[in-house]
C-alpha positions as CSV (number, residue, x, y, z in Angstrom):
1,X,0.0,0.0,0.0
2,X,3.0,2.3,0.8
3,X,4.4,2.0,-2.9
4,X,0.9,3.1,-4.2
5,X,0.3,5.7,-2.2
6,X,3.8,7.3,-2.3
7,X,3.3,6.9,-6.4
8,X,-0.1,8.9,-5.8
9,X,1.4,11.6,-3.5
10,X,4.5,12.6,-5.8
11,X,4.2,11.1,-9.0
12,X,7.1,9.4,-7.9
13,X,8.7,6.1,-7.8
14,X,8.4,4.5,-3.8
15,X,12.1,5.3,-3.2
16,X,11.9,8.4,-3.7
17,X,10.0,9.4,-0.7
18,X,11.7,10.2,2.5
19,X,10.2,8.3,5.3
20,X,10.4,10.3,8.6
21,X,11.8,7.3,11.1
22,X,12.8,10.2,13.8
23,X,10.7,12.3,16.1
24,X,6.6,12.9,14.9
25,X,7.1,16.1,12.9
26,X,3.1,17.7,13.8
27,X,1.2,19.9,11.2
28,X,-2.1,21.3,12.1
29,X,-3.9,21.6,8.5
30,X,-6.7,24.4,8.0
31,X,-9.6,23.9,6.0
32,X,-12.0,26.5,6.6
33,X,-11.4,30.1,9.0
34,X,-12.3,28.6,12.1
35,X,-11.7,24.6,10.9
36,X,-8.3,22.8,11.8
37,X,-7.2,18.9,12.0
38,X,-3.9,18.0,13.7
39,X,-2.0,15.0,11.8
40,X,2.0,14.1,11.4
41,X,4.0,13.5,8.6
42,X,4.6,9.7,7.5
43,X,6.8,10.4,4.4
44,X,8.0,13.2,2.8
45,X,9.3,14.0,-0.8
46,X,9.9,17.3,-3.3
47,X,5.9,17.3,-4.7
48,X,4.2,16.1,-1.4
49,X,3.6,13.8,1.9
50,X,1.8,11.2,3.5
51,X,0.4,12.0,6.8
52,X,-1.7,10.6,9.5
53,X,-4.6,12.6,10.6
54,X,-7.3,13.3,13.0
55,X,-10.3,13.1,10.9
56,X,-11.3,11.9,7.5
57,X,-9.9,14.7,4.6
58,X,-11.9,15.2,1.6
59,X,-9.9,14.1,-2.0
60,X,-9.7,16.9,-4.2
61,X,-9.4,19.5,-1.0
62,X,-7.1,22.9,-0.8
63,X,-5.7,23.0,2.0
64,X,-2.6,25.3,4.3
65,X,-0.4,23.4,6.0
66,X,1.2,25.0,9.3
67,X,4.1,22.5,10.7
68,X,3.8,23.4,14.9
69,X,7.6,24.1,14.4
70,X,10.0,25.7,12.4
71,X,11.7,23.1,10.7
72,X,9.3,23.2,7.2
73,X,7.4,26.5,6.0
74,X,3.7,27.3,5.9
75,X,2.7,25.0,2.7
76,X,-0.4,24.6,0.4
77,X,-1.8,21.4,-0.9
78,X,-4.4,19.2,-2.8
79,X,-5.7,16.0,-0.8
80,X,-5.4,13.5,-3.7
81,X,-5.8,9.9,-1.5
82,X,-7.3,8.9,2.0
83,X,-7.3,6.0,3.3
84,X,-8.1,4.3,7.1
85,X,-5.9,3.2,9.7
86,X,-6.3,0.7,12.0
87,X,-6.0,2.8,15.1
88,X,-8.0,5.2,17.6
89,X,-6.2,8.2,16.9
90,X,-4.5,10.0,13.6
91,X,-6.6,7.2,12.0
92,X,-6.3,8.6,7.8
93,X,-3.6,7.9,6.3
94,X,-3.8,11.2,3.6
95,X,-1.7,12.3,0.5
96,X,-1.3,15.7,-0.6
97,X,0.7,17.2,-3.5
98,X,1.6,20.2,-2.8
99,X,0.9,23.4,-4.9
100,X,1.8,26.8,-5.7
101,X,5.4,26.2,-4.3
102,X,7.6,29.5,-4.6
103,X,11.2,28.7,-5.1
104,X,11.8,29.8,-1.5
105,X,9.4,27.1,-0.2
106,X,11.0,24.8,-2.6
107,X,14.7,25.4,-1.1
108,X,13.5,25.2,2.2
109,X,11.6,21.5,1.7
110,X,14.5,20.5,-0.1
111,X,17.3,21.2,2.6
112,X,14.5,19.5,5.0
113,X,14.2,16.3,3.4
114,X,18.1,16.3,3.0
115,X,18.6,16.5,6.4
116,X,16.1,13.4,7.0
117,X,18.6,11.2,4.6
């Protein structure tokens, strides 16, 4: 399942995505002014991430991505796959591609998932 979701989250093949073994990294994710779902990031790579969420993510969604530190910039995305986990809590495993990257965004994502090698 990890090889077809990491295909559907970057367009990439499975190795390509970075997968983040080390300390939760936690994003809180806004979908409407006063709407917001907490997850963590599962893998990373250069056009998107897998993350486990709070609550069920409609496909096809914008979304602004807020990490809770300062390690990755505020991001946009598109939910393009949601599937459930077998567990209580950050129970959706969700892809996103991300959009609209500016070239500063795209530095900063790519010194990030450097750093996880």
């Amino acid at each position: 399942e990890h090889a077809a979701h990491t295909r559907l989250v970057g367009g990439l093949n499975p190795l390509s995505a970075t997968r983040t073994n080390m300390k939760k990294i936690f994003l809180e994710i806004q979908l409407a002014k006063n709407k917001k779902v907490k997850a963590y990031i599962l893998d990373l790579s250069r056009l998107g991430m897998g993350i486990a969420a709070v609550s069920r993510l409609r496909k096809g969604l914008n979304i602004d991505i807020t990490p809770k530190n300062e390690l990755l910039p505020k991001l946009q995305a598109e939910i393009v796959y949601v599937s459930k986990l077998p567990r209580k809590i950050y129970n959706y495993r969700t892809g996103i591609r991300f959009i609209n990257l500016n070239k500063k965004q795209q530095s900063y994502l790519d010194k990030f998932i450097n750093k996880l090698k």
